[in-house]
C-alpha positions as CSV (number, residue, x, y, z in Angstrom):
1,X,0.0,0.0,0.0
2,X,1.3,3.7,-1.0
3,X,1.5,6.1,1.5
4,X,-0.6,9.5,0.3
5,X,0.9,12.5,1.6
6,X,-1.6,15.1,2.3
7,X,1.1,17.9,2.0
8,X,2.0,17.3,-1.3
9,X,3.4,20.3,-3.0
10,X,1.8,21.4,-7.0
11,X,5.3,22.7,-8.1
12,X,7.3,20.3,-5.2
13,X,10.6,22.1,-4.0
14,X,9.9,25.3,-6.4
15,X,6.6,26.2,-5.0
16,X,7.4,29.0,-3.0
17,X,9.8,30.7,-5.3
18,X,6.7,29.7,-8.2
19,X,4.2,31.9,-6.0
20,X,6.7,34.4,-5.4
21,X,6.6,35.2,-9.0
22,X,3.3,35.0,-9.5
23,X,2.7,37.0,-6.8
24,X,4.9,39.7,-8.6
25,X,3.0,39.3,-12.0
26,X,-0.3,39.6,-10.7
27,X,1.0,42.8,-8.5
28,X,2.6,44.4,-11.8
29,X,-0.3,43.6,-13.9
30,X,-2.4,44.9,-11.2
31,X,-0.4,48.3,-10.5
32,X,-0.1,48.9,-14.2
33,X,-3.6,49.1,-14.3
34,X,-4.0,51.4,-11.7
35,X,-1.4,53.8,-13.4
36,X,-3.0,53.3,-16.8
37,X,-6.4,54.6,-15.1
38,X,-4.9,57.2,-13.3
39,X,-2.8,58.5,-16.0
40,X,-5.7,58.2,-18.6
41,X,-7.8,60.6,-15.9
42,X,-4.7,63.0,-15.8
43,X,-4.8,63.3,-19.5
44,X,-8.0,63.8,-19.6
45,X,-8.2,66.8,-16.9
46,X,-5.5,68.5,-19.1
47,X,-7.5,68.8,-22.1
48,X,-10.3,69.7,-20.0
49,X,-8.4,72.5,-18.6
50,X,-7.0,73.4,-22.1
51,X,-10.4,73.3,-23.5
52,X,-11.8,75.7,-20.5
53,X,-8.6,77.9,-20.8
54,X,-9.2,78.4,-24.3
55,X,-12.5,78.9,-24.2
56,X,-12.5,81.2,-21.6
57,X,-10.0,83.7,-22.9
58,X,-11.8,83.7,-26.2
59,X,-15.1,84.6,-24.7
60,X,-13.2,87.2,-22.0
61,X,-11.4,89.1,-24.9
62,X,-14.5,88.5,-27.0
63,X,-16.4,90.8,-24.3
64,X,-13.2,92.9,-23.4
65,X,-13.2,94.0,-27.0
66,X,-16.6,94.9,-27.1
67,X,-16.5,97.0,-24.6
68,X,-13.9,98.9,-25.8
69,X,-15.7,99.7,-28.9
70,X,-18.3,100.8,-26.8
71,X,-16.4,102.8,-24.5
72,X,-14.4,104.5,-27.7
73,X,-17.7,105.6,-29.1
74,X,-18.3,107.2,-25.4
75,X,-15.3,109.0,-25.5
76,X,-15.6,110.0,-29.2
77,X,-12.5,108.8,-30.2
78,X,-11.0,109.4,-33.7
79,X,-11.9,107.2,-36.7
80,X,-8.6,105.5,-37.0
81,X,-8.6,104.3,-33.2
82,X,-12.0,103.6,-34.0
83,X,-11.6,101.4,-37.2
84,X,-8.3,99.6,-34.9
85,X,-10.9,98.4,-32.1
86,X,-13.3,97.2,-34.6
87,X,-10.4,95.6,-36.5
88,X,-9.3,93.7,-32.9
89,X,-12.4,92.7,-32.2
90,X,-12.8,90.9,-35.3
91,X,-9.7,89.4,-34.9
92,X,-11.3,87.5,-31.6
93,X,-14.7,87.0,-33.1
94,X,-12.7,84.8,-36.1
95,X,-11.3,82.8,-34.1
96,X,-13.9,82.3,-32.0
97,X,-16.1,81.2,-35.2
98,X,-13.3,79.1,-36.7
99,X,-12.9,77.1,-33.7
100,X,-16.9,77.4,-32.5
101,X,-17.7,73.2,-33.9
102,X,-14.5,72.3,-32.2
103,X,-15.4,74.1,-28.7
104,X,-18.5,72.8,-28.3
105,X,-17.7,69.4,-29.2
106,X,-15.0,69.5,-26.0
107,X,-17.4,71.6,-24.3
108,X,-19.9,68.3,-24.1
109,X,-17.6,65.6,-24.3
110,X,-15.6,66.8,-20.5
111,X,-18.4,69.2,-19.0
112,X,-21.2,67.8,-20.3
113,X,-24.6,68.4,-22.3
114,X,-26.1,71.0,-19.9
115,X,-22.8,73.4,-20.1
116,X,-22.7,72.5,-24.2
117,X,-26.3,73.7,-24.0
118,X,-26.0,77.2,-21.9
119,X,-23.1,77.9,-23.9
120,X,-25.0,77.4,-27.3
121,X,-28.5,78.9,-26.4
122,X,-27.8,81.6,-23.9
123,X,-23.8,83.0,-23.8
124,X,-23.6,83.1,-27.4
125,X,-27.3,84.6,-28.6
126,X,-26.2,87.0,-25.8
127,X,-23.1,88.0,-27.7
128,X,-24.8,88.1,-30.8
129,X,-27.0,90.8,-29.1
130,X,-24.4,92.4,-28.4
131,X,-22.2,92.7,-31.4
132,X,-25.7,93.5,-33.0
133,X,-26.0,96.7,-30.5
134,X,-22.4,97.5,-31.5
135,X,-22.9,97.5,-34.9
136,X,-26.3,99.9,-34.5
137,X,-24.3,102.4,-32.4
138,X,-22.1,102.2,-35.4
139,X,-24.3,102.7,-38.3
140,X,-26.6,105.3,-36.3
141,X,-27.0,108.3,-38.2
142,X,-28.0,111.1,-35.2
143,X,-26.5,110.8,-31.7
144,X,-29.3,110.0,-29.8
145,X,-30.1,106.7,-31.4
146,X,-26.2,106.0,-31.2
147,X,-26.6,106.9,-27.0
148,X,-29.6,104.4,-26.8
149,X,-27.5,101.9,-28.0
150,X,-24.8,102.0,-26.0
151,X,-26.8,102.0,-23.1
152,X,-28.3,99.0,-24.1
153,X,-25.0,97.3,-25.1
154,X,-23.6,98.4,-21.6
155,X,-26.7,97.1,-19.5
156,X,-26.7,94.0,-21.5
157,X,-22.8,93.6,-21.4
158,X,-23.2,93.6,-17.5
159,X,-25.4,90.8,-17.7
160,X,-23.3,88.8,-19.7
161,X,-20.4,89.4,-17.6
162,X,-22.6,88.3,-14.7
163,X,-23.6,85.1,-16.6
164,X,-20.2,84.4,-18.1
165,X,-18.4,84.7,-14.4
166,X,-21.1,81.8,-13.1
167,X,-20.4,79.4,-16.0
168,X,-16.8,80.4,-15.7
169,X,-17.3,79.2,-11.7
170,X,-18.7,76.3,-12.2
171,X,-17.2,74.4,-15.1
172,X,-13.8,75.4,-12.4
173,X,-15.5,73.6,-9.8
174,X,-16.2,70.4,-12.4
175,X,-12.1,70.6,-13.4
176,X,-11.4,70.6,-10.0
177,X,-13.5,67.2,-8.8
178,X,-11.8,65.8,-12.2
């Protein structure tokens, strides 16, 4: 009769040097996971911040050059400081259009559908208000209707600061829980 020994070893005098490795593997496979995640999230937060950044200081000099058209038409400065303003301003407002698709698209895809949807349907009619003020205080004929819309632009300008600083806030508050 053959004696069965109940401590019989799977990889006999190897074992523990066999689990010691695999015990290794599984712990590298394991923390290389963990650093893929993490580093994936890291990535991700820095285009989110690029995306906010970029999106930001468009939108800021966006309003910053309005208002200095606005103000120059206040102070009644002369046509060439005039026509420079206006020329700076478009500047912004093409590349804010040539990168609009690409804004919104990385608006949504790291903030989400509610900040893609403020942005589309509140910020920017707002700014289309206001270049469209702008351009009325330009083309006005007699001072008066030229003063009304200014006053308009500046009131509504105020606003949209107002509005712009919140969504400014809070997409800072998403990017830092990120």
């Amino acid at each position: 009769m053959t004696e069965h020994r109940a401590d019989r070893k799977l990889f006999g005098r190897f074992e523990p040097l066999v689990l010691l490795v695999l015990g290794f593997l599984l712990l590298a496979i394991i923390g290389a996971g963990i650093a893929q995640r993490y580093q994936t999230r890291s990535a991700d937060r820095a285009v989110a911040e690029k995306v906010f950044t970029e999106m930001a200081d468009l939108l800021d000099s966006r309003l910053y050059r309005m208002r200095r058209i606005a103000s120059g038409y206040t102070a009644k400065v002369d046509a060439d400081e005039m026509n420079r303003r206006w020329l700076s301003y478009y500047d912004v407002l093409d590349r804010w259009n040539g990168s609009l698709n690409g804004h919104l698209a990385l608006l949504q895809r790291y903030f989400g559908e509610r900040w893609l949807i403020q942005l589309a349907t509140d910020l920017q009619p707002r700014f289309s208000d206001l270049n469209d003020l702008l351009e009325k205080a330009k083309a006005a004929q007699v001072d008066k209707e030229r003063q009304d819309a200014l006053a308009a632009f500046r009131q509504n300008a105020d606003v949209l600061n107002d509005k712009f600083y919140n969504f400014d806030l809070e997409l800072l508050q998403i990017l830092s829980k990120m």
